[in-house]
PyMOL CGO cylinders between C-alpha atoms (Angstrom):
from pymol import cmd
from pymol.cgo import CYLINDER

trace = [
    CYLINDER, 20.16, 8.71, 21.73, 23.49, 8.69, 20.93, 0.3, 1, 1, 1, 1, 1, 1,
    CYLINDER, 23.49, 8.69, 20.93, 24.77, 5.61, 23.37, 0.3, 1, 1, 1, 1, 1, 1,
    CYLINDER, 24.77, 5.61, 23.37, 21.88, 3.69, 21.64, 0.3, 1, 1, 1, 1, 1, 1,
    CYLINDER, 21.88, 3.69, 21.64, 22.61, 4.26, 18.32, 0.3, 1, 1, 1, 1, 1, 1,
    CYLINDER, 22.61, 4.26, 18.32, 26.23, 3.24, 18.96, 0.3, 1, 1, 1, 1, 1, 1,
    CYLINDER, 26.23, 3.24, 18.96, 25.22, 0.23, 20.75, 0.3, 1, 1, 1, 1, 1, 1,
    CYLINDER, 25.22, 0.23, 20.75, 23.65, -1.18, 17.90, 0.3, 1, 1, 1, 1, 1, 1,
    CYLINDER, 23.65, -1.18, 17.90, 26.21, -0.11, 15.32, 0.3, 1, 1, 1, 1, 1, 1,
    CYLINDER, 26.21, -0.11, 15.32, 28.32, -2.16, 17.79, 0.3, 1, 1, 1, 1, 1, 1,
    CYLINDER, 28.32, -2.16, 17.79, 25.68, -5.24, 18.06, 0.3, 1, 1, 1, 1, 1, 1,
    CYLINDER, 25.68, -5.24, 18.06, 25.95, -5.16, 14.03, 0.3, 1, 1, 1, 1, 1, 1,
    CYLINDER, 25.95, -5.16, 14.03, 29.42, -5.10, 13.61, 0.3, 1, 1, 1, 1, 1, 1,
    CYLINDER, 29.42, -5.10, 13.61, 30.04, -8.08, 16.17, 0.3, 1, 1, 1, 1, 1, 1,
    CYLINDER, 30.04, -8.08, 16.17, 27.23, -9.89, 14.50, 0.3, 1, 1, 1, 1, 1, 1,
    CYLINDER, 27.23, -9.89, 14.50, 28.96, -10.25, 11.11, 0.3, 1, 1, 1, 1, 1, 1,
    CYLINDER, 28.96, -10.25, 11.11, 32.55, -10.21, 12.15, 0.3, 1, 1, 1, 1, 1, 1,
    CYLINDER, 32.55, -10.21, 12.15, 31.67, -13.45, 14.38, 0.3, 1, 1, 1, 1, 1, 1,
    CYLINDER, 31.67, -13.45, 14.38, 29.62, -14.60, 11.69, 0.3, 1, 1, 1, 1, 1, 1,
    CYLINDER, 29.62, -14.60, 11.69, 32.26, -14.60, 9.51, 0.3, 1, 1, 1, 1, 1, 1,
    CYLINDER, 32.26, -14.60, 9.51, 35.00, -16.19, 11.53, 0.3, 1, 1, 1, 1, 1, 1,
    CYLINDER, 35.00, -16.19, 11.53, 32.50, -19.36, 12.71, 0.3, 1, 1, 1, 1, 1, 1,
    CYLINDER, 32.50, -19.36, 12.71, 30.74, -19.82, 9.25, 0.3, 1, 1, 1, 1, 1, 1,
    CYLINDER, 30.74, -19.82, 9.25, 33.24, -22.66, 8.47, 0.3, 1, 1, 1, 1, 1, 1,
    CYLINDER, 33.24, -22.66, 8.47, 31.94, -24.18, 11.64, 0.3, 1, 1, 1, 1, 1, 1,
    CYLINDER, 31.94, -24.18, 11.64, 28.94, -24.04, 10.19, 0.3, 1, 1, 1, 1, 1, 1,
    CYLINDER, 28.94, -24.04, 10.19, 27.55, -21.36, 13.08, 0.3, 1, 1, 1, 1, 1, 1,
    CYLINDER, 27.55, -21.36, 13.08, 25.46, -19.11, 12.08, 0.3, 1, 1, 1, 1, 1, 1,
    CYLINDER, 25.46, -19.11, 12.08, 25.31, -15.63, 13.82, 0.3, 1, 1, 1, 1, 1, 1,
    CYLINDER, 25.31, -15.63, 13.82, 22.32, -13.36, 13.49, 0.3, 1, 1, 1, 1, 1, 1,
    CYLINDER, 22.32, -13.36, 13.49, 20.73, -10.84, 15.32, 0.3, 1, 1, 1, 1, 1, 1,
    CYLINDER, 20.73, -10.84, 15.32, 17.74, -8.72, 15.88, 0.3, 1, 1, 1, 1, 1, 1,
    CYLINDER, 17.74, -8.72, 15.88, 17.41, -5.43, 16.84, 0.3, 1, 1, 1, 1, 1, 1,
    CYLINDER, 17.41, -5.43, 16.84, 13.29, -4.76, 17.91, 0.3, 1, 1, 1, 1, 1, 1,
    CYLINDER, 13.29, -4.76, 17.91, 11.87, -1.42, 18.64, 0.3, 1, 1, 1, 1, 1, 1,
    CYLINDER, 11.87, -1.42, 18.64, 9.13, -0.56, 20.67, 0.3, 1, 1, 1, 1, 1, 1,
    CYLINDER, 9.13, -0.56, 20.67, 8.00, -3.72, 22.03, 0.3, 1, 1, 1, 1, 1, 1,
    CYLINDER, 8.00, -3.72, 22.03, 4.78, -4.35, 24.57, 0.3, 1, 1, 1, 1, 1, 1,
    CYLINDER, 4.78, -4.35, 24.57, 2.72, -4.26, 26.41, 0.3, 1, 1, 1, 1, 1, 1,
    CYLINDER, 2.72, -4.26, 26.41, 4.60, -4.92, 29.47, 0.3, 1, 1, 1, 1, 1, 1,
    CYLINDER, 4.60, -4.92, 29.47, 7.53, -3.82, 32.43, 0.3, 1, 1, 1, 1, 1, 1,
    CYLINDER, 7.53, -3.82, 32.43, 10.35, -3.14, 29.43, 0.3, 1, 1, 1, 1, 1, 1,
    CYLINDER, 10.35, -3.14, 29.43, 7.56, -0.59, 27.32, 0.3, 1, 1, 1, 1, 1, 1,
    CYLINDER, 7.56, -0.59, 27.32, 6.41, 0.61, 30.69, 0.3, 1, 1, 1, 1, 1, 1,
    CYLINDER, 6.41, 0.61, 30.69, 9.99, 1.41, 31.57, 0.3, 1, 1, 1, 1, 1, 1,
    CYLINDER, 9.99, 1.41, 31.57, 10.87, 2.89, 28.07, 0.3, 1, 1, 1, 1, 1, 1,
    CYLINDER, 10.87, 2.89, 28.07, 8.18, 5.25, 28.43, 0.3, 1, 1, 1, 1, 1, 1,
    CYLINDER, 8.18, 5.25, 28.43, 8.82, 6.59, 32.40, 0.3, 1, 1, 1, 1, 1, 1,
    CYLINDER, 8.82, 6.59, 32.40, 12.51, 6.68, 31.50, 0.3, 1, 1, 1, 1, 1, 1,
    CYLINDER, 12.51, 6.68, 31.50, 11.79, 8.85, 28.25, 0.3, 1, 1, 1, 1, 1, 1,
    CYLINDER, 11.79, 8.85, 28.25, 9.57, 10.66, 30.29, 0.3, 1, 1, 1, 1, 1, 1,
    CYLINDER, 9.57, 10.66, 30.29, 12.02, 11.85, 33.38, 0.3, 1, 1, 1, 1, 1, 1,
    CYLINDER, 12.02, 11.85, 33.38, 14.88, 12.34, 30.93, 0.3, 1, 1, 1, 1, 1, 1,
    CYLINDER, 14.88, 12.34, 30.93, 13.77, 15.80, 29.85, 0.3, 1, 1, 1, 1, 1, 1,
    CYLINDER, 13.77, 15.80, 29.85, 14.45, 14.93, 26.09, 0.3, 1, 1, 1, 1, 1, 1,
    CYLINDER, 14.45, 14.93, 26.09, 14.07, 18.06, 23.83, 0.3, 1, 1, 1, 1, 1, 1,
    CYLINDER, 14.07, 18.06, 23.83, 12.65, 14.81, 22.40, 0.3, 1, 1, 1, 1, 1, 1,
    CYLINDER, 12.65, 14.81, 22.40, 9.82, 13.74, 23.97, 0.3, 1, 1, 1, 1, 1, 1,
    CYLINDER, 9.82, 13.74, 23.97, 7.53, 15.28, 26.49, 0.3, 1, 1, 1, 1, 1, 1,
    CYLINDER, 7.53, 15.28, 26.49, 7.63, 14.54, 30.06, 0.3, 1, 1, 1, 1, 1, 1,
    CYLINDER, 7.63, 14.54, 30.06, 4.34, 13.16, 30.69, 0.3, 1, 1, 1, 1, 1, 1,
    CYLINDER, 4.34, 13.16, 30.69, 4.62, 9.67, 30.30, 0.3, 1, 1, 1, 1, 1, 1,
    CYLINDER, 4.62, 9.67, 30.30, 1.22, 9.21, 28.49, 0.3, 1, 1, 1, 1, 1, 1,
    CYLINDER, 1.22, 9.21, 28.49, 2.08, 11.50, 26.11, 0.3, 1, 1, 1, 1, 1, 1,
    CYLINDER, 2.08, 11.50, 26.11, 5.56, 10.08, 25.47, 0.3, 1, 1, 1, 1, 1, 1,
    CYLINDER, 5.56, 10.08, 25.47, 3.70, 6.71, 24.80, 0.3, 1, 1, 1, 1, 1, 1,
    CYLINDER, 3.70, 6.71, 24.80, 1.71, 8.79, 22.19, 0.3, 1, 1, 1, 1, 1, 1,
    CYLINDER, 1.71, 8.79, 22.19, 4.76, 10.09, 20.88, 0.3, 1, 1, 1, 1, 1, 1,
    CYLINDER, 4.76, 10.09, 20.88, 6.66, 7.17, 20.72, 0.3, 1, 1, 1, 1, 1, 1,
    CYLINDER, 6.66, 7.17, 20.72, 3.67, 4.93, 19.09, 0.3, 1, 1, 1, 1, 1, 1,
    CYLINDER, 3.67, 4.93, 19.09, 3.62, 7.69, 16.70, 0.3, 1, 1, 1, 1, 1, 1,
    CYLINDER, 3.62, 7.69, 16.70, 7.23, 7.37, 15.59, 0.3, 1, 1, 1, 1, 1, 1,
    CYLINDER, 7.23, 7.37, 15.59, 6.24, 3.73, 14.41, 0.3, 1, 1, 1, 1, 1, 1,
    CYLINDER, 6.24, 3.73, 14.41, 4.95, 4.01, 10.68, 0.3, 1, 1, 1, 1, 1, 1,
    CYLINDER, 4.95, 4.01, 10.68, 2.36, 0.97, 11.68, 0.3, 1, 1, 1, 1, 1, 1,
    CYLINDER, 2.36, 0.97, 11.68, 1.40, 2.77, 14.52, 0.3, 1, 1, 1, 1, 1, 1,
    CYLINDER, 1.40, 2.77, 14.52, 1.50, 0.08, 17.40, 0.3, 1, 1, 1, 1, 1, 1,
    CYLINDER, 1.50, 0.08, 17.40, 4.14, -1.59, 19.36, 0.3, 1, 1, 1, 1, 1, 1,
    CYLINDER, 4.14, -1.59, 19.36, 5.15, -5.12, 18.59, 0.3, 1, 1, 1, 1, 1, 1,
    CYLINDER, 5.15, -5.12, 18.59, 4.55, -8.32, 20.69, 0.3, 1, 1, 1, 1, 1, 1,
    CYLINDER, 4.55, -8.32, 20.69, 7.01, -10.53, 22.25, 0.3, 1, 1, 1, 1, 1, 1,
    CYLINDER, 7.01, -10.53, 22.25, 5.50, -13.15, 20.11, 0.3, 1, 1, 1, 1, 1, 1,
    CYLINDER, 5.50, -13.15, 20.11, 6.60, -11.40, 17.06, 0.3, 1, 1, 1, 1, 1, 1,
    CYLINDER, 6.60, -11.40, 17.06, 10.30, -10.98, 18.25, 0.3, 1, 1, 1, 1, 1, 1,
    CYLINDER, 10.30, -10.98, 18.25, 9.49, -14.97, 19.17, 0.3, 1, 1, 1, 1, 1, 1,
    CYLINDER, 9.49, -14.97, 19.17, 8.30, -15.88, 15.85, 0.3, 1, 1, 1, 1, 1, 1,
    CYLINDER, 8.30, -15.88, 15.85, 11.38, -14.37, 14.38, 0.3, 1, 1, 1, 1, 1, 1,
    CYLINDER, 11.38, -14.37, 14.38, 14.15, -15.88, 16.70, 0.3, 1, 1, 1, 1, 1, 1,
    CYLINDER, 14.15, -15.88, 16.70, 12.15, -19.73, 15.83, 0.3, 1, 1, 1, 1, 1, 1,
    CYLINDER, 12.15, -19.73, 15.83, 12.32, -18.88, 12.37, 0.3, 1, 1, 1, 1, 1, 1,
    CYLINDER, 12.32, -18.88, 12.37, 16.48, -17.87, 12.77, 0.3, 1, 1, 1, 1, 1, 1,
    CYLINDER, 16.48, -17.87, 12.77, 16.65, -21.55, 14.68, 0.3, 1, 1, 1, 1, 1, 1,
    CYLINDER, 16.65, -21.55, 14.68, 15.15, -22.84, 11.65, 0.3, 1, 1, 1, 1, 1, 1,
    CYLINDER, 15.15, -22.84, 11.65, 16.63, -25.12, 9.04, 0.3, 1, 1, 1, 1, 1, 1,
    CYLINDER, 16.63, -25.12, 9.04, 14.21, -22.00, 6.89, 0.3, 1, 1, 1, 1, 1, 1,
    CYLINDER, 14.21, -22.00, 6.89, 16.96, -20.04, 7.86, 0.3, 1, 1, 1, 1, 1, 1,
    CYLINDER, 16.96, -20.04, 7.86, 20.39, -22.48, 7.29, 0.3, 1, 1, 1, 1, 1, 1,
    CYLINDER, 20.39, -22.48, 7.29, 21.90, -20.41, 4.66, 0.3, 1, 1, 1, 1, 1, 1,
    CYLINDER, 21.90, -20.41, 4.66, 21.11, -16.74, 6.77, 0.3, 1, 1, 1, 1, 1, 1,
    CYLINDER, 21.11, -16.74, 6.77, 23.76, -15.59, 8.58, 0.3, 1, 1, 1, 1, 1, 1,
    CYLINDER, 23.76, -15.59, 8.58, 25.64, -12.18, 9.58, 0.3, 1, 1, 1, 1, 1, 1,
    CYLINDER, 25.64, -12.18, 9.58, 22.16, -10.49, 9.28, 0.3, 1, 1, 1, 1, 1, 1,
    CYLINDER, 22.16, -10.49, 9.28, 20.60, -8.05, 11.55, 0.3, 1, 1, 1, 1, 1, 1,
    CYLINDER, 20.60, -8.05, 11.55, 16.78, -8.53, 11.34, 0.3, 1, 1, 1, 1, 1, 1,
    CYLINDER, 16.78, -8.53, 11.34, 14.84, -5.54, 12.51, 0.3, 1, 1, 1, 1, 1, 1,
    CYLINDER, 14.84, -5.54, 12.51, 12.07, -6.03, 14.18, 0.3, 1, 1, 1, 1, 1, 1,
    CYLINDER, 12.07, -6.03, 14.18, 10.77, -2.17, 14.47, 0.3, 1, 1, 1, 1, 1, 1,
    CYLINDER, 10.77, -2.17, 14.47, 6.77, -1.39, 12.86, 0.3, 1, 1, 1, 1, 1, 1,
    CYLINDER, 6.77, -1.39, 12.86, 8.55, 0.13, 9.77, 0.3, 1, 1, 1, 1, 1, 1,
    CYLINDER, 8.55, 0.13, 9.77, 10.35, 2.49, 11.45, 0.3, 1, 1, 1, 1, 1, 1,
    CYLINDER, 10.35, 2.49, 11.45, 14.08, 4.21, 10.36, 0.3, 1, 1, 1, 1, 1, 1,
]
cmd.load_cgo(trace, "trace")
């Protein structure tokens, strides 16, 4: 948990330093950080890794760690590649020409 959370804080931080230095280039640097995405090998992964961890976190049955895992997400489903694809078009977007050293999350809700 903890290597992931500082992985991100360290996606975030790049993000908008970079974004910074190349804005009078006129790059733009954004990035997303999605959550529990699927169906597919990555969610199937997720869950078998969570699983064989033995996380005081999660369980180590891997359908109830799917459960459990679903049930962290406040809209209570994973979300499609085509969502994390709808969001990376719109970034490419002249939409999104003034958006820059953002982190969009991509996560069901969650925290």
């Amino acid at each position: 948990m903890a290597a992931d959370s500082a992985s991100k804080a360290t996606v975030i931080a790049l993000t908008k330093s970079a974004a910074t230095d190349l804005a009078p280039h006129v790059i733009r640097v954004n990035a997303i950080s999605a959550a529990f995405i699927g169906p597919g090998r990555m969610w199937d992964n997720q869950v078998a890794q969570q699983a064989s961890a033995g996380s005081q976190y999660y369980s180590d049955d891997p359908a109830e760690v799917a459960a459990q895992m679903i049930g962290m997400v406040p809209l209570r489903r994973y979300g499609s590649t085509a969502e994390v694809a709808s969001v990376v078009s719109f970034l490419m977007s002249a939409d999104a020409s003034y958006l820059t050293a953002q982190n969009i999350e991509i996560n069901g809700g969650s925290i």
